[in-house]
N, C-alpha and C positions, 0 to 999 in steps of 0.2 A: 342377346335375344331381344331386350328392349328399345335397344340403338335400329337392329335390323325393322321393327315392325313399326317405329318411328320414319324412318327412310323408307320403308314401302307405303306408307297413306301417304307421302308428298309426291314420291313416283308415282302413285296412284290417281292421286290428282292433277296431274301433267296431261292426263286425256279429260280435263273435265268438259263437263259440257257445262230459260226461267219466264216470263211472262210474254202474251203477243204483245202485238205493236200498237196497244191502247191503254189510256187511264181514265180512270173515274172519279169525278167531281160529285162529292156527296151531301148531304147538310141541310136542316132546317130555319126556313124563310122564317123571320121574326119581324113584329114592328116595336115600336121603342117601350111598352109596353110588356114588352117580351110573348108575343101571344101570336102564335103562329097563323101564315098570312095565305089563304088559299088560293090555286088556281094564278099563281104569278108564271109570266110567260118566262122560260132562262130557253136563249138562242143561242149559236150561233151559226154564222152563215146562212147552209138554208136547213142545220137539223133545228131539236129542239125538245122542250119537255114542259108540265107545268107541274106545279104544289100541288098537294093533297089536303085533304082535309085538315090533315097535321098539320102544314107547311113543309113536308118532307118532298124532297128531289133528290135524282141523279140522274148525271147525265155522263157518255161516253166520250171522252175524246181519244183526238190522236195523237200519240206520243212524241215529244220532241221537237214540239211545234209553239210557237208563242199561238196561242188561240184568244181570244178575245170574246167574256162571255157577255149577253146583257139579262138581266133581271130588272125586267118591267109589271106594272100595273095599271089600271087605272087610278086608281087611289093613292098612288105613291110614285116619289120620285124616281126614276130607273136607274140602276146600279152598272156599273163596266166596271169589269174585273179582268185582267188577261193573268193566264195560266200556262205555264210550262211544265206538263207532266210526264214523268217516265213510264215506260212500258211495264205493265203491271201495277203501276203509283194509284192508291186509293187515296184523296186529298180529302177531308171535310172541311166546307166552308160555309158558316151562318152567318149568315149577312142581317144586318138591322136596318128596314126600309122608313124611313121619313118621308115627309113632305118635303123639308127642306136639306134634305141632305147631299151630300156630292160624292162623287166615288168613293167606291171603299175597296182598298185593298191588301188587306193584312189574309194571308192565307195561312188557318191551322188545318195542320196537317196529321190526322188519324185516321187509322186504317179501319177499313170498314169490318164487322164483325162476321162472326157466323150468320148464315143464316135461323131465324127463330125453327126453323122445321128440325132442325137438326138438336135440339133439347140444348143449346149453348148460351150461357148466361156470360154478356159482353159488361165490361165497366168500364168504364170513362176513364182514359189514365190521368186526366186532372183530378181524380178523385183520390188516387196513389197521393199526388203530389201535396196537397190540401191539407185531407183529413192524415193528422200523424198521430201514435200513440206511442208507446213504449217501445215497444218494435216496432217503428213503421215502415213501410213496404204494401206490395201487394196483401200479405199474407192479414197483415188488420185491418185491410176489409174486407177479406174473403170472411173473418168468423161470425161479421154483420149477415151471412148470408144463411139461409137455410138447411141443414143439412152436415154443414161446417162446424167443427164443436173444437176449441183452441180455449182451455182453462190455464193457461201461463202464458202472462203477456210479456213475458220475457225469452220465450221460445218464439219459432217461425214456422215448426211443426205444427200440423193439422192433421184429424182424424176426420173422415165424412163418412157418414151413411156405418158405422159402425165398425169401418175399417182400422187399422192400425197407423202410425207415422210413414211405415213401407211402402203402404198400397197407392201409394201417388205418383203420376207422372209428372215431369214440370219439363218444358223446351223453353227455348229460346228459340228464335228465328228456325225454327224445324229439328235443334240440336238440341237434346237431350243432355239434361243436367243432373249431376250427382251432390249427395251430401253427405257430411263429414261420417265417421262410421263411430267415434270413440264416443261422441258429446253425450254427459249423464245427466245434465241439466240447463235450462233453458239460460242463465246467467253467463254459460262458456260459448255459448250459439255465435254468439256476435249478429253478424249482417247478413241477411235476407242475399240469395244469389243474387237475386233481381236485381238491378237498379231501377227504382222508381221515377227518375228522373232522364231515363235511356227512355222511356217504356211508349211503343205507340198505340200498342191492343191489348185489349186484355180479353182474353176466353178463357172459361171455364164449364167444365163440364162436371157434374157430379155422379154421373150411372149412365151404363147406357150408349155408352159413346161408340165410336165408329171404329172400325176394325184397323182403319189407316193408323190409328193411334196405337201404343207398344200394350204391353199383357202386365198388365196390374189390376186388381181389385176392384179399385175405388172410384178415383178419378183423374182428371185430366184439366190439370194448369196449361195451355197455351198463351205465351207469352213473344209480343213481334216488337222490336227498340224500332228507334224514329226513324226513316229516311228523311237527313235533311233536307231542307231547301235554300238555306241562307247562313250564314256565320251568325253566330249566339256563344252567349256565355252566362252560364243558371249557373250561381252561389246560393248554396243554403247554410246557415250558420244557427247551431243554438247550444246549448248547456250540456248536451249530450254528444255534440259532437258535430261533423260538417261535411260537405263535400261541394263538389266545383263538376259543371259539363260544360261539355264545349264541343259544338257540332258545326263542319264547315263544306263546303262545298265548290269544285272549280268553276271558272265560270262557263268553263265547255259542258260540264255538266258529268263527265267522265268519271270522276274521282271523288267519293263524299266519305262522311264518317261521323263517327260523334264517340266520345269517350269522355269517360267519368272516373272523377277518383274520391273515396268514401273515409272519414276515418267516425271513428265512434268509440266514446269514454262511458261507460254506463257504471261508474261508480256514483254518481247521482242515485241511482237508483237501487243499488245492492246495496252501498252504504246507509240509507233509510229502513233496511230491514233490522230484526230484532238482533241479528248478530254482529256486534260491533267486530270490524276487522280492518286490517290494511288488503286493501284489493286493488288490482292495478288490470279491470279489465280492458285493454286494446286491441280493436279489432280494425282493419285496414281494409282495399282491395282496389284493383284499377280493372279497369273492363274499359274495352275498345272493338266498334264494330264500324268497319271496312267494308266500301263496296268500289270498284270497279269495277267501269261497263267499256268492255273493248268494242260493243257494234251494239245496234240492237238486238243484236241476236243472243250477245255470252254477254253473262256478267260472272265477276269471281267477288264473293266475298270472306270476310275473316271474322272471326269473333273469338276475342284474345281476355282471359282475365288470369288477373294475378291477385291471391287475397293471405293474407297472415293475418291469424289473431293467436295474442297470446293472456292467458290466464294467468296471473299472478294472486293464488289467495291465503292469506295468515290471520286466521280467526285468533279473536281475541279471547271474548266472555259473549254469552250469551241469557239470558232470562224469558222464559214464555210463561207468561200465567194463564190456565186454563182449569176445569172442573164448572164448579157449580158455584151460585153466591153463597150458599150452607157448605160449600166444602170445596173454598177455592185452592188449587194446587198449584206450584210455581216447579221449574225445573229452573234451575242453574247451571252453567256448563263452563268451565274455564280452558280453553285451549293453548295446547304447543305445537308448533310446526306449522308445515304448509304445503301449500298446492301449488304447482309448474303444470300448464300444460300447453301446448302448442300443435297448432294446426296450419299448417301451408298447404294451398293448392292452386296447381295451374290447369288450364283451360286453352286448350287450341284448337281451332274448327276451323275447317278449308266447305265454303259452298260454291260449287258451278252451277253456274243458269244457262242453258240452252234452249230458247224459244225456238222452235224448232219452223212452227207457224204461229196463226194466232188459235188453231186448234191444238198443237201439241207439244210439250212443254219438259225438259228431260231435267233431270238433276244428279251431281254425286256432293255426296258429303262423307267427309273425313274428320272425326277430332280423336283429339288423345285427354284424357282428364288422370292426373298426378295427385294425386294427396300424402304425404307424408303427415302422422299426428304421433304426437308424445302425452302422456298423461302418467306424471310424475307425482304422487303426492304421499308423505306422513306427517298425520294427524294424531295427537293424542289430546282426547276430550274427557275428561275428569267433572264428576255429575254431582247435584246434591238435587236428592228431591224432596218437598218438604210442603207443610202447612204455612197458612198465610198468615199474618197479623190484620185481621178484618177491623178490630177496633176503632171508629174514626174518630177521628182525634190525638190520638195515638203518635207516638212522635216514630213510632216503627211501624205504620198501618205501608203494608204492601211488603212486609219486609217477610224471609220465612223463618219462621221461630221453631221447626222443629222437624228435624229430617227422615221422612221412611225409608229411603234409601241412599246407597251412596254407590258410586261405581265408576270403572273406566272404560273408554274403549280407543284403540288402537289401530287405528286401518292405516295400510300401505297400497302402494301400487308401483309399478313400475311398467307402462303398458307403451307399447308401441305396434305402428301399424302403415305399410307403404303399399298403397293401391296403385297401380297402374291398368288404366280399362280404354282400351282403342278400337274405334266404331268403323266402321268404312259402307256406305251406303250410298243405295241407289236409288232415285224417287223415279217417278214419271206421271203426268197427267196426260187423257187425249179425249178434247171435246167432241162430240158424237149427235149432232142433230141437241136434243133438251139433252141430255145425256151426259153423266163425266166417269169415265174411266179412271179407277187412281189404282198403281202397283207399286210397288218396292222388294229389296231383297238386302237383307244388311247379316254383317258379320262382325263380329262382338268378339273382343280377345280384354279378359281380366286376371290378373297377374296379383293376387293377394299375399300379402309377407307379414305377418301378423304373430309380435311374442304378448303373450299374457300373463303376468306375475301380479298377484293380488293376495292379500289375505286380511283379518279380522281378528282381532282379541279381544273380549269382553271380559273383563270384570265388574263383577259385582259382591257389595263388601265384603270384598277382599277372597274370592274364587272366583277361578276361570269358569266362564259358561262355553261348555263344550257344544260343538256340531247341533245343529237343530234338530235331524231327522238322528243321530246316535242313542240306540238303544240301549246304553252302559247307564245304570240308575246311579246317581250321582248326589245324595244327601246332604252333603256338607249346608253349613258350618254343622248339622249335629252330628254327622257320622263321619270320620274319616274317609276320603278316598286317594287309594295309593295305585290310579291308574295314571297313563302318561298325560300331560297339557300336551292338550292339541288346540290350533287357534276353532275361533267359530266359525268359520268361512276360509278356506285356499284354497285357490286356482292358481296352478302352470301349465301354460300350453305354449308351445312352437308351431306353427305351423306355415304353410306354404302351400296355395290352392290357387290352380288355374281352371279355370270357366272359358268355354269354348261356345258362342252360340252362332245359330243361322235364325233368322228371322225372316219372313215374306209374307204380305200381304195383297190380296186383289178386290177391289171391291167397285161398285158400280152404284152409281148416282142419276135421278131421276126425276125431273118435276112434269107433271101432267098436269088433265084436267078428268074430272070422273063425273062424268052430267055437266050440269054449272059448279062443281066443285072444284077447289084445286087441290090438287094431289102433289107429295113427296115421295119417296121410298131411296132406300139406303139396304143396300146385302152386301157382305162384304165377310173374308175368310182372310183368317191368319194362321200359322203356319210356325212352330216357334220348337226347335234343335237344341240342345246342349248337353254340353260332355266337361265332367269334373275330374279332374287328375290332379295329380302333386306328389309330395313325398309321402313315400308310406300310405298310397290312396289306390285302389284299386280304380280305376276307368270307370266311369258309369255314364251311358248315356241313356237321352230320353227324349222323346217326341210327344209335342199336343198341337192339337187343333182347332183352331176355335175359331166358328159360326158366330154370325152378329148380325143386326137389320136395326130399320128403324122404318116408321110409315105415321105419314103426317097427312092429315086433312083437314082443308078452311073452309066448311060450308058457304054455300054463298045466304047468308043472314042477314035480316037488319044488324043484330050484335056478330060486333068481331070478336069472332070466336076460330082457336085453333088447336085442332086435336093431338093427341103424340101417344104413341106405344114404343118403344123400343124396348132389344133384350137379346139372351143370347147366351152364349157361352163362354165363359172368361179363364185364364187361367195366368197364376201369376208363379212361374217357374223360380225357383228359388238361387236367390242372391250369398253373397257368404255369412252374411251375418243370417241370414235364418239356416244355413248349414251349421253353426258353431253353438251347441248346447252350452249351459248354464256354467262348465266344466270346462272348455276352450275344446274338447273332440270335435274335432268332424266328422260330419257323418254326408257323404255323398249323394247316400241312395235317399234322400229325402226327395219324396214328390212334391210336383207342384200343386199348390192348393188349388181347388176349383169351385166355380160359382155359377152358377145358372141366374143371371137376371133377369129382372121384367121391373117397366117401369111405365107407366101410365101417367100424363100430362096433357091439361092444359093450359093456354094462356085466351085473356077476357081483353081487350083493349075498350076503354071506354073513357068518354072526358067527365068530370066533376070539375068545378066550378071553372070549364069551360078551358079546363087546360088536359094536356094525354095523361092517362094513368092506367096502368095492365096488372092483373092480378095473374100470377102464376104457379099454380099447383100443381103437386106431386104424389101423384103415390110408389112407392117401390118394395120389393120383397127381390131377395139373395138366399140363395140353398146352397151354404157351402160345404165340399165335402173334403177330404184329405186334408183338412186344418192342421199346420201347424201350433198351436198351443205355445202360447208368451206369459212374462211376465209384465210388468209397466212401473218401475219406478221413475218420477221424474219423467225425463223421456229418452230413460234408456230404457229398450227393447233389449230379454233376453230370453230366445226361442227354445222347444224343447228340442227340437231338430228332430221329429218325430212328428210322422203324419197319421196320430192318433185319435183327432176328434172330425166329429162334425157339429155345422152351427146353422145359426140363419142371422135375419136381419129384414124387421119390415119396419116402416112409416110414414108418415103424410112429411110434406113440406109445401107453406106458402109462405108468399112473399109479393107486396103489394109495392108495388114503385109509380113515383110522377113526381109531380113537381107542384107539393103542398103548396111551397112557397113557390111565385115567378119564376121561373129563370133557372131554379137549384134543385137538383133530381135529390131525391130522398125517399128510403124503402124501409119497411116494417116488414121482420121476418119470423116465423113462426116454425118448428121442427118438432115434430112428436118419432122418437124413436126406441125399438126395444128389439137387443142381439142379445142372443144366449148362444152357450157352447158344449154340447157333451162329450167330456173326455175318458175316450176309453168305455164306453157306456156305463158311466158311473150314474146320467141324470143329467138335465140343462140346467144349467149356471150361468149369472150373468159373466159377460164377455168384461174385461180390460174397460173398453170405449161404451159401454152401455149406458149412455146420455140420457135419460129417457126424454126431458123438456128443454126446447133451448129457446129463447126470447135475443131477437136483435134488431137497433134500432138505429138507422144512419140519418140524419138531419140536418139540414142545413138553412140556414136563412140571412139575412141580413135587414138593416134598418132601412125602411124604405124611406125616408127625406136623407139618409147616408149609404146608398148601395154600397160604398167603398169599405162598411165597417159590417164583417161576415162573423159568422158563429158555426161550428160543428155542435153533435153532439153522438157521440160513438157508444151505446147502451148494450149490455151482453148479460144474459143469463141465461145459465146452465145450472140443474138438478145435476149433483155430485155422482161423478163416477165409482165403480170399485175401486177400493188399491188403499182404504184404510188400516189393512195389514199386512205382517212385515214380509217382507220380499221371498222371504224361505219358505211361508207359510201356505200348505195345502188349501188353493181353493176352494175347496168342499168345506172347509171348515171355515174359513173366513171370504165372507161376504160383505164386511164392513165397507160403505161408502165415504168418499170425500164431502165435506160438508159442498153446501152448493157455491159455482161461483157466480159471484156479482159485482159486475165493474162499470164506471160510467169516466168516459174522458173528455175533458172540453176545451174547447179551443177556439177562440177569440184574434181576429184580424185586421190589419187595415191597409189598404191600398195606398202607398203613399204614392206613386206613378202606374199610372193601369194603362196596358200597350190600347187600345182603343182608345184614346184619349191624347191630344195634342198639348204638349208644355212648353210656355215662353220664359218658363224661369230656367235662369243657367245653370243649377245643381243639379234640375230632373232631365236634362237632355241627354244625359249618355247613358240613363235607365232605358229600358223598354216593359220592365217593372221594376217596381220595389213595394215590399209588403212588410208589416216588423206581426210579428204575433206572441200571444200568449196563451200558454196550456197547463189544466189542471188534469193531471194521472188519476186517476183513481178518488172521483172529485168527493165521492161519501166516505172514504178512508175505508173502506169494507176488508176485512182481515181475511183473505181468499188464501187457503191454503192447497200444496200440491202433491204432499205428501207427508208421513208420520215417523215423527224417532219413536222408536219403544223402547222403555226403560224400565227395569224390573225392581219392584221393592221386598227387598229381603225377606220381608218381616211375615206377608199377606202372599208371599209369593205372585205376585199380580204383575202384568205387564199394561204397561199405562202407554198411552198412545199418544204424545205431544206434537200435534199440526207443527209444520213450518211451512210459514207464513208469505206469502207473497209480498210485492211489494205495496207500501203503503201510500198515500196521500204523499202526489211529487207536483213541482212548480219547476215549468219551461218555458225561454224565452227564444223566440225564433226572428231570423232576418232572412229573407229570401230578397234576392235581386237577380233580375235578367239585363244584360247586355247586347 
């Protein structure tokens, strides 16, 4: 069955059919000062264009052509640059005009973003590459952003606007990416899909977005890797780990690519936390993106990744001290055994580009995404809880001299899971006078084979703590009980669940003018089928529809000012892991959740000391109804498979961007947010993700008599989520929060070879850069924790709630080189 519907997407793609017959040269006019240069004439032949206020231009060409641009002034020397662009190629190119300067021709090349009418927040992907943290990737410095709320910086997981890990889209090049299903915490993650060193756009979306986009909640990751233009080779090297790209091109121009391969060692940074262990976390993956252009008409491309990571972990001892200075409390923990787990997955995706004309543009896309994961682990964790020795002086001060409790626990698992999910889709755009037409119709085959075997023993001194919600009164030690051990937690489930969907969308795109205004508008309808069967499953199918807009207005003002409302109706049809209750059952007939959006924005562009800077605000509110209901340990999600509640979700979001410093974009971001959820109509309760403050702060600068020696600084606070109790525990009764997290990362650089720049020494001629850097994690040592052991003392009967601990205060040293 899996062979056959592998060999039908390649048949499938045997008829494929992408951009007219032009490219676009984008970018801001600077002088050496870095200060953008108004009104500079850029020709050629007999078109032509000039700067803006900004210094910002673009200009059309035509494809496939050497064209030869000139950027002149009067005040400055004139620039020649020739350009070979492909059909649909968006190049950026900032040129720095002098007096005394002479040609320049280094061309970067990134793709030009959304447009601002469209609510789509673009980042520089030198900013991927730059700023690293613990995870770096896209994803840390999406949590710099508003709205974004990412409390473990050893996950890549994100929740926005109140949503859960699920409610995310993420693409690549228009293909749609998945994530692992088993990972229970951010330490087993490994690598970001992304590669940040592929990456030539970056969009993001947080509410609100456009119907061409798939049926999720939340948001929308769009993500476009480089089209080269020349043969390169980027080394990145540091303490954590490394990776090498390398993107090449023919010289007919027919055949390009660029591929990366990643590995990453993050026991630097597990081995710093309070659990001393042997851990061998290794995480891999090779990604490669392919484009052949048979005419200007068709291009075919590929996008191929391969990635294993495996988890190796055998806790040793552990210690946390927590309580109060008058009644400080330590736990000690001595472990046996250990964790296996392993994750493989592959990635295939076939694009055809048929530019039909320079109005209408057809596509098919075919990928298959494979995951196989294991998640093998016994732990036995042996407890002493006890009193401190506070005495200073003391030759035992920290030490615990006297124990409330004592206890064991026992977890197993033996879990395995093989996904198999094959896409087969159709795009198409057709220009229309100001107009765009976008349709699609895709068909989705997911193939889930999934055992679950787990279970839990608790002792505590010296009896089993039975099932949490077991109503059998259990007295011991003073009263005997002669019912049977049962552990405190098992799960077995088998199962075997295929997901059947059709998707389709139409929607229509439009820029005017309303008086001397100018006007956007965006309506657009999706369309979204699926049918659940398997063994022992009865058939269930299900239809929604969902309506979306968006309408933008730029007054004509002295202030640049730009309006935005978008909103609609969302609906995010459920996947397997929200089919599979707390239990391993499936349950089929689970609806998809629904959300009514509305989002109100805008964006202010103004200069301050004479350089761009735009504030951009947010308000939004969500009505969702048919909620599924989860739990949140870590970041594993476990749903009740039951569309029992409804909730909401409102809050403001700004976020102020320019360029404090010359030359270095840098943004301050602000998030006020509050979701609650009623289940069952028991009462609103806060949600899982109910963030309510988040503070983020991205910076950058360098020494002005040493441009060459740069500094980040990556700042994050979040006001503590729920989930400070234990995982079984009825939310109505526990609303305990995570203490708040606070993190600050910094990063320090120097230029030893800068591609702008000519060297007549012989070591730096075959760089195109070289940069060496140095980074402090977590630079105030802040003890951010991401969840609680509970631990019960016999004595008081009490369960005591012991944070574990994020990581602490880490030192990394980086080498990057390009070729």
């Amino acid at each position: 069955m899996r062979l056959q519907h592998i060999l039908g997407l390649f048949f499938f793609l045997q008829t494929c059919l992408i951009i007219g017959q032009t490219g676009t040269v984008t970018g801001v006019i600077l002088n050496s000062n870095n200060q953008p240069i108004e009104d500079v004439s850029i020709t050629f032949e007999s078109y032509g264009t000039t700067s803006n206020e900004n210094g910002f231009y673009t200009l059309e060409l035509p494809a496939n052509q050497d064209i030869q641009i000139e950027f002149s002034h009067l005040s400055f020397k004139k620039v020649l640059v020739t350009f070979n662009v492909k059909p649909g190629q968006v190049i950026e190119f900032n040129p720095v005009m002098q007096v005394n300067v002479e040609q320049i021709n280094t061309v970067v090349v990134i793709s030009s973003g959304r447009k601002n009418v469209e609510g789509v927040t673009t980042i520089n992907p030198e900013i991927l590459r730059t700023i690293q943290g613990a995870q770096p990737g896209v994803e840390n410095i999406l949590k710099t952003l508003p709205g974004v709320n990412i409390s473990n910086e050893l996950s890549t997981q994100y929740s926005v606007r109140g949503g859960n890990f699920d409610e995310n889209l993420v693409y690549v090049n228009e293909i749609e990416v998945y994530r692992p299903f088993l990972i229970r915490s951010g330490q087993q993650e490994g690598l970001s899909f992304v590669n940040a060193d592929m990456v030539q756009n970056v969009e993001f979306s947080a509410g609100g977005f456009q119907a061409r986009y798939g049926d999720k909640l939340s948001s929308v990751l769009d993500i476009t890797y480089r089209t080269p233009i020349d043969f390169s080779i980027d080394a990145d090297l540091s303490l954590l780990g490394g990776g090498v790209t390398a993107e090449f091109i023919t010289s007919d121009s027919k055949f390009s690519g660029i591929a990366g391969i990643r590995y990453r060692d993050n026991s630097l940074l597990i081995n710093s936390r309070e659990t001393e262990t042997n851990v061998k976390p290794i995480f891999t993956d090779a990604q490669g993106y392919l484009t052949y252009r048979f005419s200007n008409k068709f291009h075919l491309n590929f996008l191929g990744t391969a990635s294993l990571n495996k988890y190796q972990f055998e806790p040793q001892n552990r210690q946390t001290n927590f309580g109060t200075l008058q009644d400080p409390i330590a736990l000690l923990v001595f472990y046996e055994g250990q964790e296996k787990d392993r994750y493989s997955t592959l990635v295939g995706a076939l694009k055809a580009d048929y530019f039909v004309s320079d109005d209408l543009t057809l596509k098919l896309i075919g990928s298959v995404f494979h995951t196989k994961e294991e998640e093998y682990f016994d732990i036995l964790a042996q407890y002493r809880l006890g009193e401190v020795n506070t005495s200073i002086g003391d030759e035992d001060l920290g030490e615990v001299e006297f124990s409330e409790g004592i206890g064991g626990q026992l977890n197993h698992a033996r879990n395995k899971l093989d996904a198999l999910i094959l896409n087969f889709q159709h795009k198409g755009d057709y220009l229309i006078e100001d107009g765009l037409l976008e349709w699609s119709a895709k068909f989705t085959h997911e193939d889930i084979r999934d055992r679950l075997v787990e279970w839990e023993v608790i002792d505590s001194a010296g009896f089993t703590i039975r099932p949490p919600k077991d109503n059998i009164t259990n007295n011991q030690p003073y009263e005997p009980f002669e019912g049977p051990l049962v552990p405190f937690q098992n799960v077995r489930a088998t199962n075997q669940v295929t997901i059947d969907r059709l998707q389709a969308y139409l929607q229509w795109s439009k820029r005017g003018n309303l008086g001397v205004h100018g006007i956007y508008y965006n309506a657009g309808i999706r369309l979204h089928n699926w049918t659940v069967s398997g063994e022992s499953i009865e058939n269930v199918n299900q239809t929604v529809v969902s309506p979306r807009f968006q309408f933008s207005i730029k007054p004509n003002w002295k202030h640049d000012m730009l309006f935005r409302i978008a909103g609609g109706l969302y609906y995010q049809p459920p996947f397997y892991r929200e089919l599979r209750d707390s239990t391993g059952t499936v349950n089929p007939e689970v609806k998809a959740q629904k959300s009514y959006h509305l989002v109100l924005g805008n964006e202010y562009s103004f200069k301050m000391w004479e350089r761009p800077f735009k504030l951009v605000s947010e308000l939004y509110y969500k009505n969702l109804t048919d909620v599924n209901p989860y739990t949140l340990e870590n970041v594993r999600i476990r749903y009740r498979a039951k569309n029992i509640a409804k909730a909401y979700a409102y809050g403001l979001d700004l976020r102020l961007n320019g360029q404090f410093v010359p030359g270095m974009e840098s943004w301050f971001s602000f998030g006020y947010l509050k979701t609650e959820e009623n289940i069952e109509d028991r009462g609103f309760i806060s949600r899982p993700t109910d963030q309510r403050l988040k503070f983020g702060v991205l910076f950058q600068d360098y020494v002005p008599k040493l441009p060459d020696l740069k500094m980040f600084l990556n700042l994050v606070y979040n006001t503590g989520v729920p989930g400070g109790s234990p995982s079984y525990a009825d939310p109505y009764e526990y609303q305990n929060r995570l203490r708040d997290y606070k993190r600050a990362d910094l990063g320090i650089s120097y230029m030893l070879v800068d591609k702008s720049k000519t060297y007549t020494s012989n070591w730096k001629k075959p760089f195109k850069e070289l940069g060496i850097g140095f980074e402090i994690f977590n630079m105030f040592d802040v003890q951010n924790s991401i969840t609680n052991t509970w631990v019960r003392d016999v004595y008081s009967k009490r369960q005591y709630a012991i944070p574990n601990y994020l990581t602490p205060r880490v030192f990394n040293v980086r080498l990057h080189a390009t070729f």
